[in-house]
Each structure stands twice: as structure tokens, then as C-alpha cells.
N, C-alpha and C positions, 0 to 999 in steps of 0.2 A: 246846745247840748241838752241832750233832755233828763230826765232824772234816772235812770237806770245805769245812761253812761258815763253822767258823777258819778253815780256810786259805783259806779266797776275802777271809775279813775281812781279814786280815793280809797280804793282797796288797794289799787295798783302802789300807789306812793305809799301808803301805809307797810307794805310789803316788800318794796325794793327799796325805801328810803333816798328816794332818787326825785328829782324833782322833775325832771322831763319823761314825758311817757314815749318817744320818739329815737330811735338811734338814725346817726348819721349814714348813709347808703354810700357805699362806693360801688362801681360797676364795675362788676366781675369780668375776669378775660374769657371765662367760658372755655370750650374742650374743642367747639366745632372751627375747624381750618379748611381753606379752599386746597383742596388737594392740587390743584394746578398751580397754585402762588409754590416754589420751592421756598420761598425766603419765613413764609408763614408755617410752612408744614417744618421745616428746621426749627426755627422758633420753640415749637411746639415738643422738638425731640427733644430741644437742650432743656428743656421744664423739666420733661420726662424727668433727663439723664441726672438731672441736679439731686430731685425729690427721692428717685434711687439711689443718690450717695448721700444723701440726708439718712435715710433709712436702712443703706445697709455698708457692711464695712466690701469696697472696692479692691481688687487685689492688684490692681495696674496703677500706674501716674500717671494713664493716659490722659488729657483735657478733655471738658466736656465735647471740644468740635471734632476730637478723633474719637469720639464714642461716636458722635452723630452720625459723620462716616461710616463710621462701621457700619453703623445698625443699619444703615439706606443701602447699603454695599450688599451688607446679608442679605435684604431681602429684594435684592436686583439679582442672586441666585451665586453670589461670588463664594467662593471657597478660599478656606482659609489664607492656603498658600497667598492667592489674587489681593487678600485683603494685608496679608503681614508687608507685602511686596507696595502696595496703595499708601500703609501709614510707615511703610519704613521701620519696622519691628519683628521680630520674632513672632513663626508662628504658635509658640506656646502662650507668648502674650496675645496674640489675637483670640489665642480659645480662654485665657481667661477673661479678659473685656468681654467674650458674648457672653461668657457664665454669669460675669456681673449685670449682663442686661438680661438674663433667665432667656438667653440665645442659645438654645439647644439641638444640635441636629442629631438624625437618627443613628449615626455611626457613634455620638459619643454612649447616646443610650446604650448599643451594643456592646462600650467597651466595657460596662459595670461600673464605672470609674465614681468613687465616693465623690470627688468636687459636683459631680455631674446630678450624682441622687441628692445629696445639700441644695443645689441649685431647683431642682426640680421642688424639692419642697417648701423650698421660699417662694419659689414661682407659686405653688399650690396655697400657700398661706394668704398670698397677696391676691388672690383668683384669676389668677393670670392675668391682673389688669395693666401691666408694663406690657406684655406681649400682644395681649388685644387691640393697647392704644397705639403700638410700633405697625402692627398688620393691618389696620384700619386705617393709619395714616398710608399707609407704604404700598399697600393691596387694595384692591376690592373686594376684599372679604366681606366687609359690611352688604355693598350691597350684592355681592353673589348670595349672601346667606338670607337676603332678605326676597331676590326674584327665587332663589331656590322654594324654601317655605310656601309663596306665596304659590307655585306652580304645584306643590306636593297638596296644598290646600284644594287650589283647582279642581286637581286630578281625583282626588278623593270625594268631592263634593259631586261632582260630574259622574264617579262610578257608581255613589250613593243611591243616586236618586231614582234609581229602579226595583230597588232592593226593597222585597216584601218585610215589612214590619209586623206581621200577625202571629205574631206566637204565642203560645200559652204553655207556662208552669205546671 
């Protein structure tokens, strides 16, 4: 150790009062899932769905594996009804299990329905990152949104480069 990095050590222990300059590492589970394992991309919802009733109050008893349901069900195109009839519930409790997951279709927007604009703006607080990590698992949104861009780049770059640059102010 040469002398600067004593003295940063010894700055360090003078300041934390700690005698190891080192914390122990544990290896994180990370976000990325092979979207063709179902068992890993499940995994990955019920974290979701937990960290979502950690953080907000749920208005259903449903279990975490009939949120998971759900959510995989929503976004294989299912409606309500198809989903109440799947978990064996009411379709009023199906539409509040998706409000608890900020699962919003465009007919509740229509109805004005206050649960629907509360929902909306906890989805908005949290940046939509429940709904991102459900579409990303569940779609191809990721990478449509990623060939999309990358093609919008293309095409712009390619119209670009005939275009006179000579102007003057």
C-alpha cells in the first residue's frame, strides 16, 4: 500500500469508526429473465406483485399467484369477464386486482371512474415502472421499441445526408 492509500485508509477509519474498509457482497438477483423460461418470468411477477403490496394498499385477497395470473392473462389480450371466469371471482374484483397492478384499459379511462384516475396517478408516481416491468416481461415491447428507434434513426440518417448545410444568418 503506498502512502496516499494509507492515508485515504486512515481517513476512511477515522470517519466511519469502522475497522474494515470492505463490505461483504452478496449477488444481486438482477431484473433480466429469459422470457421463454415461464417459471423465471413468474418468479419475476410475484417480486413484482409482493414489492407492489409492500408499497401500496391492495383492495382484493387475492394471492400473489392469482395476481400473476392475472397479469399474464391481461396481457395475452383476455377481458375481464375470460379473467373473473380463469380465477373464479367476480368481475368487479378482477377490475380491482388490475387497478392494484396500475392495469388500466382504455374503456375504464372512458368511464371517468375516480378508482381509475387514483390508479393512474400512482402508476404516474411510480413511472410506470410496474407496468413497464409486466410489458417487458409479457411483450415485446422492449425490443419493438428498440428495432422501432433504431429504424426511425436509419431513416433519418439516410434522408440526412443530401441535405445542403449552407446557410447564412
Amino acid at each position: 500500500m503506498d502512502d496516499e492509500t494509507a492515508e485515504l485508509r486512515d481517513i476512511f477509519l477515522d470517519a466511519t469508526g469502522e475497522e474494515t474498509v470492505t463490505e461483504r457482497q452478496a449477488e444481486s438477483r438482477g431484473s433480466l429473465v429469459d422470457a421463454d423460461d415461464p417459471e423465471a418470468v413468474d418468479a419475476r411477477l410475484r417480486d413484482l406483485v409482493r414489492t407492489m403490496r409492500e408499497r401500496y394498499d391492495f383492495e382484493t385477497e387475492l394471492r400473489t399467484d392469482a395476481y400473476v395470473r392475472l397479469i399474464r392473462e391481461f396481457y395475452d389480450g383476455d377481458d375481464d369477464a375470460a379473467l373473473a371466469d380463469a380465477l373464479d371471482v367476480s368481475t368487479e374484483t378482477v377490475r380491482r386486482a388490475r387497478l392494484d397492478c396500475h392495469l388500466v384499459r382504455d374503456a375504464d379511462r372512458a368511464n371517468e371512474d375516480a378508482a381509475v384516475r387514483e390508479t393512474e396517478r400512482e402508476a404516474t408516481r411510480a413511472n410506470d415502472r410496474f407496468r413497464d416491468a409486466f410489458a417487458e416481461l409479457l411483450t415485446d415491447a422492449d425490443l419493438e421499441g428498440r428495432l422501432a428507434s433504431d429504424s426511425r434513426e436509419d431513416g433519418l440518417r439516410e434522408a440526412a445526408e443530401d441535405i445542403e448545410t449552407d446557410v447564412s444568418f
